[in-house]
PATITI-769893 format. One record per residue (C-alpha): y, x, z; residue in one letter; residue number from 1. Coordinates in steps of 0.2 Angstrom, whole numbers, plus 2048, in hexadecimal, padded with zeros to 3 digits. Layout:
<recs>
(rec (Y X Z) "A" NUM)
...
</recs>
This chain:
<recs>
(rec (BB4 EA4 393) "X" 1)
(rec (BB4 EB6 394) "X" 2)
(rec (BB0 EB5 3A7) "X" 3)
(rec (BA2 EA8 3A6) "X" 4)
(rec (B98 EB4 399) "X" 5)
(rec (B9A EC3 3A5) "X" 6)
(rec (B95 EB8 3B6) "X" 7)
(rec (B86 EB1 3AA) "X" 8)
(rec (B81 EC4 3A6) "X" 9)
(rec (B81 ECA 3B8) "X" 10)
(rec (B78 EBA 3BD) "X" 11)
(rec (B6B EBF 3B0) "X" 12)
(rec (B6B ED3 3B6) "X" 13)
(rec (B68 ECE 3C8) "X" 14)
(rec (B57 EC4 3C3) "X" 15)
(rec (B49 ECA 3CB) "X" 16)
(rec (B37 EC7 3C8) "X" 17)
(rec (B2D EC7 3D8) "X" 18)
(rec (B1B EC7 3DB) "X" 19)
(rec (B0E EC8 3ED) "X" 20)
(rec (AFB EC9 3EE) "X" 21)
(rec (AF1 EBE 3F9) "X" 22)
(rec (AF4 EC2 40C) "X" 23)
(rec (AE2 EC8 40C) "X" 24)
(rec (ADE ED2 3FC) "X" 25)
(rec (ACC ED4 3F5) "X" 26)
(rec (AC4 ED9 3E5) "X" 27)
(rec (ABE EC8 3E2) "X" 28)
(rec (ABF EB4 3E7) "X" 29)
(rec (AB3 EA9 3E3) "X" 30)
(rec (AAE E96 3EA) "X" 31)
(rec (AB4 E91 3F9) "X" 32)
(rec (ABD EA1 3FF) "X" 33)
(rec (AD0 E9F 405) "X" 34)
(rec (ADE EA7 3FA) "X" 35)
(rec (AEF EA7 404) "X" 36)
(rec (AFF EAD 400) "X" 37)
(rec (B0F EB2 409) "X" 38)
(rec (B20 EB2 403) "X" 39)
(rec (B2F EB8 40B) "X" 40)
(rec (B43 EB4 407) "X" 41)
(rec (B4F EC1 409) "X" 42)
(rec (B5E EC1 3FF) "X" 43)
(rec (B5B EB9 3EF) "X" 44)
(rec (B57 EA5 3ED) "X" 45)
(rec (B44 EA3 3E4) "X" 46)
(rec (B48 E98 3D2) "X" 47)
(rec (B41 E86 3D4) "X" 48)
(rec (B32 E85 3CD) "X" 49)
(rec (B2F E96 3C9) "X" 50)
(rec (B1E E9A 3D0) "X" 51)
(rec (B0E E9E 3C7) "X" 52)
(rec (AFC EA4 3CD) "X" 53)
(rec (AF8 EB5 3C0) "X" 54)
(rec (AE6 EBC 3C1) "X" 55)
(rec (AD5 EBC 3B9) "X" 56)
(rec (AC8 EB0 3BA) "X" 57)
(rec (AB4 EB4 3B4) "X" 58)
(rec (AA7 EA8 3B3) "X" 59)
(rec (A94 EAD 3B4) "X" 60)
(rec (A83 EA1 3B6) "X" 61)
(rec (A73 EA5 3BB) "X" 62)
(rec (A6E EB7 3C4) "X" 63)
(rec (A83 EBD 3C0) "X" 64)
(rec (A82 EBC 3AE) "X" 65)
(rec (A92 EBD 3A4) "X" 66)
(rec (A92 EA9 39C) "X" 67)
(rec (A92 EA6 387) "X" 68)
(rec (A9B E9B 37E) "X" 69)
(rec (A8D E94 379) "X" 70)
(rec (A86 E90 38A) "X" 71)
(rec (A94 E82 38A) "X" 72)
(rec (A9D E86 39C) "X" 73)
(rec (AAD E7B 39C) "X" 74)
(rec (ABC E76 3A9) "X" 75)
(rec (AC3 E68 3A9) "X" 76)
(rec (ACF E68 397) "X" 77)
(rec (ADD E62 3A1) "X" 78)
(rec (ADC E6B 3B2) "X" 79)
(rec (AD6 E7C 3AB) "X" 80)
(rec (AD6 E8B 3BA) "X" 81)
(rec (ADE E7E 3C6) "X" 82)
(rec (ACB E77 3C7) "X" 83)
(rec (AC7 E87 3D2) "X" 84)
(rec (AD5 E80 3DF) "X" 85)
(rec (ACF E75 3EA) "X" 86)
(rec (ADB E72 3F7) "X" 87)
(rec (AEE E7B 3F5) "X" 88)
(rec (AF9 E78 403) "X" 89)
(rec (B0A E7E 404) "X" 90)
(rec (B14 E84 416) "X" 91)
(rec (B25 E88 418) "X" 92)
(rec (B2E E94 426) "X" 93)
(rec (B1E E94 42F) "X" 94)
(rec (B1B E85 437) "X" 95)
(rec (B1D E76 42C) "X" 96)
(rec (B10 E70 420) "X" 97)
(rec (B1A E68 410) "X" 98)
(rec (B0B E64 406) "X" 99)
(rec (AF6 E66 408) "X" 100)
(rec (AF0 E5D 3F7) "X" 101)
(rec (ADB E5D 3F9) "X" 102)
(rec (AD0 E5C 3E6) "X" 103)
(rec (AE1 E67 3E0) "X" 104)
(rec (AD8 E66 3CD) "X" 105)
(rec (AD6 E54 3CB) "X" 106)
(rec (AE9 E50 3D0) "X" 107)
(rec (AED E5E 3C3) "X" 108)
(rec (AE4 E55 3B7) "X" 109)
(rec (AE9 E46 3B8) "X" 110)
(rec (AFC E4C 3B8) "X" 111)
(rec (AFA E53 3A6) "X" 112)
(rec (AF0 E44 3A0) "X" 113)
(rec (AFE E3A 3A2) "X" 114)
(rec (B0A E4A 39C) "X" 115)
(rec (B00 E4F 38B) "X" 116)
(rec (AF0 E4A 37E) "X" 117)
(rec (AE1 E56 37D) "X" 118)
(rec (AE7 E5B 36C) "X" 119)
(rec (AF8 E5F 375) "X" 120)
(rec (AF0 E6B 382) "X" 121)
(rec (AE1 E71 376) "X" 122)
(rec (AEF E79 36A) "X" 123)
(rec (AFB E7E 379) "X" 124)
(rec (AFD E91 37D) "X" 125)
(rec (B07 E8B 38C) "X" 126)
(rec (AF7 E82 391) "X" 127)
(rec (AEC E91 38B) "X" 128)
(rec (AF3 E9B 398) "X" 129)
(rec (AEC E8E 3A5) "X" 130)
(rec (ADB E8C 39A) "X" 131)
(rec (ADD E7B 398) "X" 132)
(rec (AD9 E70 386) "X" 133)
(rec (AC8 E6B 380) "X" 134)
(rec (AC1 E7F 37B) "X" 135)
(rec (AC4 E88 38A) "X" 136)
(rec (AB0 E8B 38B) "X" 137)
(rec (AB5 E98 37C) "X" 138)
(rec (AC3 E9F 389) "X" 139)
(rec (AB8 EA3 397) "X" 140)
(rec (AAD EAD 390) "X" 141)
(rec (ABA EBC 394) "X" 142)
(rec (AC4 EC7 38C) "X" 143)
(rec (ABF ED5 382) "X" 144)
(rec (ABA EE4 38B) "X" 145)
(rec (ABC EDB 39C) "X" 146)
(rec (AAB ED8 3A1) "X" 147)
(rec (AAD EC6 39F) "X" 148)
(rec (ABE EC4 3A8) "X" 149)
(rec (ACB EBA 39F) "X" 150)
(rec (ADF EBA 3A5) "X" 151)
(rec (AE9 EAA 3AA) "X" 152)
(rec (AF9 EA4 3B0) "X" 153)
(rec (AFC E96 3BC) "X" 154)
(rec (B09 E8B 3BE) "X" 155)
(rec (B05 E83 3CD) "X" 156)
(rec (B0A E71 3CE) "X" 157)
(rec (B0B E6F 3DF) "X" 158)
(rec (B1D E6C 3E8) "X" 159)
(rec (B21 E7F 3E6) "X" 160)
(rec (B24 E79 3D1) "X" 161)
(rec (B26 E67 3D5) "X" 162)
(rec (B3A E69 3DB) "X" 163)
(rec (B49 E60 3D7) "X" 164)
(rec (B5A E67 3DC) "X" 165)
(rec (B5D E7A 3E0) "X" 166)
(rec (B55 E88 3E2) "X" 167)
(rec (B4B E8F 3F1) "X" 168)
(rec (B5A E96 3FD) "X" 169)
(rec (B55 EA2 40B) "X" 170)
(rec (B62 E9A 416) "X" 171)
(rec (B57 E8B 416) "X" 172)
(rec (B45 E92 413) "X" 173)
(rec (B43 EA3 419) "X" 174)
(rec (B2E EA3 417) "X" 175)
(rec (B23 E99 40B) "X" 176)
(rec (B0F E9C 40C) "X" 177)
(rec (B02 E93 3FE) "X" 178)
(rec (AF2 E92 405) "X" 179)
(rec (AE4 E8E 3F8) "X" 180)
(rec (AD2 E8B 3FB) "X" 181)
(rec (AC5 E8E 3ED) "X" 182)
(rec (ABC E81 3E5) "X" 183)
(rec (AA9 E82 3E2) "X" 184)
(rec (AA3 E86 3D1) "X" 185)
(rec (A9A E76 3D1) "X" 186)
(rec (AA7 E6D 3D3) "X" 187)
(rec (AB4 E78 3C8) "X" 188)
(rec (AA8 E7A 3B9) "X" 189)
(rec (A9D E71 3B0) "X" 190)
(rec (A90 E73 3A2) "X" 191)
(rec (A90 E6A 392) "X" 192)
(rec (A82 E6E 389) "X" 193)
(rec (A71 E62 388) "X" 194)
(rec (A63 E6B 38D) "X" 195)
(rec (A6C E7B 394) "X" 196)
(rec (A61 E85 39D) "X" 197)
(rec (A6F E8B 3AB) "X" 198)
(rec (A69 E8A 3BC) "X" 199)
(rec (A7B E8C 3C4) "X" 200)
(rec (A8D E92 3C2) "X" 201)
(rec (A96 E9D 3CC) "X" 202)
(rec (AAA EA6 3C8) "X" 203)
(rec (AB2 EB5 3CF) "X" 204)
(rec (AC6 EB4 3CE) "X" 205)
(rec (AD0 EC8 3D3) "X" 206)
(rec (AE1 ED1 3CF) "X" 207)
(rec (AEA EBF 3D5) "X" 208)
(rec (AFC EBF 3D7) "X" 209)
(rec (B08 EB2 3DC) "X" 210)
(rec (B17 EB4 3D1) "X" 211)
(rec (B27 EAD 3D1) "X" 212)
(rec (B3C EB1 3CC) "X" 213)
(rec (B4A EB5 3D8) "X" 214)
(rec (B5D EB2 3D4) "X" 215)
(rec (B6D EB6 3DB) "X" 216)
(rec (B6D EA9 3EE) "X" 217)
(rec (B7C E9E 3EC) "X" 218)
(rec (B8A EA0 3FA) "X" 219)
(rec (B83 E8B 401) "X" 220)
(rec (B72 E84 3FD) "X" 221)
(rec (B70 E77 3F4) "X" 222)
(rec (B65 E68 3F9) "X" 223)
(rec (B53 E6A 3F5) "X" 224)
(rec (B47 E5A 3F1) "X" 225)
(rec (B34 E61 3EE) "X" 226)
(rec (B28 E53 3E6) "X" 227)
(rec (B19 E53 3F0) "X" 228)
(rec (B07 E4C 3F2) "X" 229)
(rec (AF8 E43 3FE) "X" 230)
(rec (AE8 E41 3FA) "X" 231)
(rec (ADE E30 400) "X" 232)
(rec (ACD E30 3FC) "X" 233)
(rec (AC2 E1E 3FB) "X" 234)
(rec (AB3 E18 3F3) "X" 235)
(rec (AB2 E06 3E9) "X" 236)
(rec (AA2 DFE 3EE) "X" 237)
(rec (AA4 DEE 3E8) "X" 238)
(rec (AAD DE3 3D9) "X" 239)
(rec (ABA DDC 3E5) "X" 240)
(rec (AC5 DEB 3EF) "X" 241)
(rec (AD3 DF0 3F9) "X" 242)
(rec (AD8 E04 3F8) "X" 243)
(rec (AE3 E05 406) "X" 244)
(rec (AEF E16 408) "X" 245)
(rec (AFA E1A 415) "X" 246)
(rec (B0C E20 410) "X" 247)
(rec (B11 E31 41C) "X" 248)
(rec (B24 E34 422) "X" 249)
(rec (B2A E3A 413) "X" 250)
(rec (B30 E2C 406) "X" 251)
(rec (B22 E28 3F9) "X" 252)
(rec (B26 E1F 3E9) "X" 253)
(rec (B16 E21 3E1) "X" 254)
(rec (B02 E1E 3E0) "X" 255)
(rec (AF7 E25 3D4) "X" 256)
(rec (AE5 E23 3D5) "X" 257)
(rec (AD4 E2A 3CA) "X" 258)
(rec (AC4 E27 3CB) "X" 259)
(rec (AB1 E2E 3C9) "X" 260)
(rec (AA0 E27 3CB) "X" 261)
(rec (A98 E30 3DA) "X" 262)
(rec (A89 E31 3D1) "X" 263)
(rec (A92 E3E 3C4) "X" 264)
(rec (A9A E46 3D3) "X" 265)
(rec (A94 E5A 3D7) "X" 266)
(rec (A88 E5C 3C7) "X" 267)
(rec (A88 E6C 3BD) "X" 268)
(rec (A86 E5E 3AD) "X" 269)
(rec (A94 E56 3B1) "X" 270)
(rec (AA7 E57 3B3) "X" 271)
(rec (AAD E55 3C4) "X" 272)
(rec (ABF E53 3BF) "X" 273)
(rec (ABB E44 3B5) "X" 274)
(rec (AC7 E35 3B7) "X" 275)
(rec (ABB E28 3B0) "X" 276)
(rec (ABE E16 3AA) "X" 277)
(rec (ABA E05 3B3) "X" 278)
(rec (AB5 DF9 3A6) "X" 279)
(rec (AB8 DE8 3AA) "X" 280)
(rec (AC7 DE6 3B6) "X" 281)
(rec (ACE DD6 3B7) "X" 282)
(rec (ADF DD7 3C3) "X" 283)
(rec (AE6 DE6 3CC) "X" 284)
(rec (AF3 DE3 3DA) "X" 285)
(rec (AFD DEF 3E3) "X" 286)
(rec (B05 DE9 3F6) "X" 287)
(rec (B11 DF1 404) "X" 288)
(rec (B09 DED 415) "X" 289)
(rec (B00 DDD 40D) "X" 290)
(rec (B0E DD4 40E) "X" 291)
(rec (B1A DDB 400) "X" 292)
(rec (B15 DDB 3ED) "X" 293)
(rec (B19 DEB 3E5) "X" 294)
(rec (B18 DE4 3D0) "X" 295)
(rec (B20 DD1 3CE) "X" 296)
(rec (B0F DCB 3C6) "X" 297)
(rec (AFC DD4 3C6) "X" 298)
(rec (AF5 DDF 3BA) "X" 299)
(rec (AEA DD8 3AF) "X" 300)
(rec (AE8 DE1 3A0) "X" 301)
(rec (AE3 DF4 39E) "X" 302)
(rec (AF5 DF6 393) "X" 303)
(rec (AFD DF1 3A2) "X" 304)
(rec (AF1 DFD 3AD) "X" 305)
(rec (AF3 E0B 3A2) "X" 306)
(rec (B06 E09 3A1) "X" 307)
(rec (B08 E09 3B4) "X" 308)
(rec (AFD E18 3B9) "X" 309)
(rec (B08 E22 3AD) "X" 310)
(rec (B18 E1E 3B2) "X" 311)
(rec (B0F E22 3C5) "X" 312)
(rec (B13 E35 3BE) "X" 313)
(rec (B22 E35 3B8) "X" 314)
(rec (B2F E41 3BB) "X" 315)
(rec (B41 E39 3C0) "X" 316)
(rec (B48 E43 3B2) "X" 317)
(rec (B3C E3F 3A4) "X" 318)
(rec (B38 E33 398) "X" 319)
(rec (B28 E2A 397) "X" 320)
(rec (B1F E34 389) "X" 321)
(rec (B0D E2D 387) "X" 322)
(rec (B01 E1F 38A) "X" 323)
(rec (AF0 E1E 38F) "X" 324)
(rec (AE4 E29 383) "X" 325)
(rec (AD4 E20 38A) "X" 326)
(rec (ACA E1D 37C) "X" 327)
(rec (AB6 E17 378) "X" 328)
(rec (AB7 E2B 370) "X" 329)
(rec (AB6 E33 381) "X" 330)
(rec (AAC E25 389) "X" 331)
(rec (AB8 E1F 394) "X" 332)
(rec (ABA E31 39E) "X" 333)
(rec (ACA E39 398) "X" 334)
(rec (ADA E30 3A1) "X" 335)
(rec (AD7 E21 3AA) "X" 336)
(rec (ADE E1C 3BB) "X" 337)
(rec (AE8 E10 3C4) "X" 338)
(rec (AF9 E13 3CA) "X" 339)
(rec (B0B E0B 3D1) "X" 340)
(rec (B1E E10 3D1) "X" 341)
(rec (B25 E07 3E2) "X" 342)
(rec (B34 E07 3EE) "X" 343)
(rec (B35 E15 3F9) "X" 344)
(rec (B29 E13 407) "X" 345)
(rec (B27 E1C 418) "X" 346)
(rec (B19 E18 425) "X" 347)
(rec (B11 E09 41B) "X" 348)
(rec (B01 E03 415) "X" 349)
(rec (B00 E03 402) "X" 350)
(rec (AF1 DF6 3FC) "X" 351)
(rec (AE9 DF7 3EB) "X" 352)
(rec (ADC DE7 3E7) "X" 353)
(rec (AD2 DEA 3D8) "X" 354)
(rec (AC7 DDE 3D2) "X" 355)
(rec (AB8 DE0 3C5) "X" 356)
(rec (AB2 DD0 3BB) "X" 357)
(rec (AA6 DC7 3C4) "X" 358)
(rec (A9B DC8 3B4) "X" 359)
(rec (A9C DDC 3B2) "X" 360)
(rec (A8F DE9 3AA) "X" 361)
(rec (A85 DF2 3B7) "X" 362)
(rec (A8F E01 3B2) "X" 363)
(rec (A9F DFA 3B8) "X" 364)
(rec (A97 DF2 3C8) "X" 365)
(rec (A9B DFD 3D6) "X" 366)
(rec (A8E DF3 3E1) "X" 367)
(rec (A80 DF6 3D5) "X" 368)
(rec (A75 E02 3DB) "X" 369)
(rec (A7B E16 3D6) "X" 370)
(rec (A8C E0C 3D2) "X" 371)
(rec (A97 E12 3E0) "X" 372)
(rec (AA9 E19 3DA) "X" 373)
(rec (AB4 E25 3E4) "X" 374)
(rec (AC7 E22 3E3) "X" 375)
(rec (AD5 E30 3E3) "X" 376)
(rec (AE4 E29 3E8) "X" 377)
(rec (AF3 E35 3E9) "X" 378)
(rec (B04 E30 3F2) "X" 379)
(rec (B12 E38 3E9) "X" 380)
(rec (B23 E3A 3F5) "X" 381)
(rec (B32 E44 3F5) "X" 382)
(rec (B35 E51 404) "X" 383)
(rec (B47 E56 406) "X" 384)
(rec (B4D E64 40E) "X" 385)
</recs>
């Protein structure tokens, strides 16, 4: 017994806390710029899922003026700083591209829509950190005495914190790069405030730092699995559709998709992030290669909807906590989507058919006029290395 406290203690010692700047360093990002980070393997192992983004994020409208809390600037309550990434793809040793996930907020979002309730994130200082919840208007005003800047803390939820099995072993991976690119502040913020006067948005982010923990390398590797996803992007256009969504190499086992009506796409009014409801829905049906059926019978009602988009998210080592928190209180925009656990698949064409009632309001019509709705569909497969 003795032994194992005295290995534990020297185990503990020998724990390092690491950290990099971006690869080119300037005193401020802001939209669209490219935030890329290097990270090299010596003789420790990187702890699995480990990884946060640190740094300082200020928000200004108009001719560079530090924003109010009145003004009512908002993210998105459940993707918080990740709304400023808007694509965050992740290379190992230098040449190959594990995963490159486009609209990086939304997929964040929707990962703790199906994790947490607003209230859950609103009163969480783990949540805080990444300015999620409901009043983080209040949080981006800034800090006192730092001209408007406020401090966060990432933890990315890419494939870097999405791993099952060991740690990162530099007899295995010598070299891991993230690569981020910047959202617009259009997209990344939004105003919610009638009658606001704000002609535009714009954010600086500076001191960023990629962080993460280093422990003792183990004599052998252990295997490495790292959840990843893919983006497919389609529009619905009419009451009767077929999303379709190629599976790559690696096996995928799940699909989860959101939705937003173009016409509340790239507005300063309005969220961008939202994952809005489709009233109306009659049967959704999920095929492999049109000829396999992924559920035994359709889905034809929204408790059987909700259930399945949920489960799309998942974790093989937990439970499922939570049901759909759709409700007539947020109109419809907080948590809805459409989703599917199925067998691992490699290289196939995975169909979703929805169909909207013949009968349906103009506001769930996507062939009426200004109706259009673009679909996010994201592929979620395991890449073992």
């Amino acid at each position: 017994m003795l032994d194992f406290f005295i290995s534990l203690y020297l185990y503990k010692m020998t724990t390092v806390f690491n950290s990099t700047a971006p690869i080119s360093v300037r005193e401020t990002y802001t939209e669209f710029n490219q935030v890329d980070f290097l990270v090299q393997l010596r003789s420790n192992s990187i702890q699995a899922n480990s990884f946060r983004l640190n740094g300082k994020i200020r928000v200004q409208k108009d001719a560079a003026t530090n924003i109010l809390a009145e003004d009512g600037v908002f993210f998105n309550a459940f993707s918080g700083i990740s709304s400023v990434i808007n694509v965050c793809s992740t290379s190992i040793n230098s040449t190959q591209i594990v995963e490159n996930i486009a609209n990086f907020g939304r997929l964040v979002g929707m990962k703790k829509q199906a994790k947490y309730t607003l209230p859950q994130l609103s009163a969480s200082s783990a949540a805080s950190l990444e300015l999620c919840g409901n009043r983080n208007n209040q949080f981006l005003v800034g800090e006192k005495f730092q001209d408007g800047y406020i401090s966060f803390s990432l933890a990315i939820d890419n494939c870097l914190n999405n791993m099952v099995g060991g740690d990162i072993h530099p007899a295995k991976i010598n070299e891991l790069r993230l690569m981020l690119t910047l959202e617009s502040a259009l997209n990344a913020l939004f105003i919610n405030k009638i009658g606001s006067e704000i002609g535009a948005l714009s954010y600086q982010l500076k001191d960023l730092l990629l962080m993460w923990t280093e422990v003792p390398a183990l004599p052998t590797p252990q295997p490495i699995g790292m959840i990843t996803h893919f983006l497919t992007q389609q529009t619905l256009v009419s009451k009767n559709t077929n999303l379709t969504v190629m599976s790559g190499t690696s096996p995928a086992d799940a699909l989860s998709i959101s939705f937003i009506r173009q016409k509340n796409r790239s507005k300063k009014d309005r969220d961008g992030l939202l994952c809005e409801y489709l009233g109306e829905i009659q049967r959704v049906e999920f095929e492999i290669n049109s000829s396999q059926a992924v559920n035994m019978y359709p889905l034809l009602h929204y408790g059987d909807m909700a259930l399945n988009y949920y489960r799309s998210f998942k974790s093989p080592e937990d439970p499922l906590m939570k049901n759909s928190i759709t409700s007539l209180a947020t109109y419809g925009t907080c948590s809805f989507g459409l989703g599917v656990l199925y067998p691992e698949s490699q290289l196939n064409r995975l169909t979703m058919t929805i169909i909207i009632a013949d009968n349906a309001r103009p506001e769930n019509d996507p062939s009426y006029p200004d109706g259009q709705i673009d679909a996010f569909a994201y592929t979620n497969s395991m890449l073992s290395l």
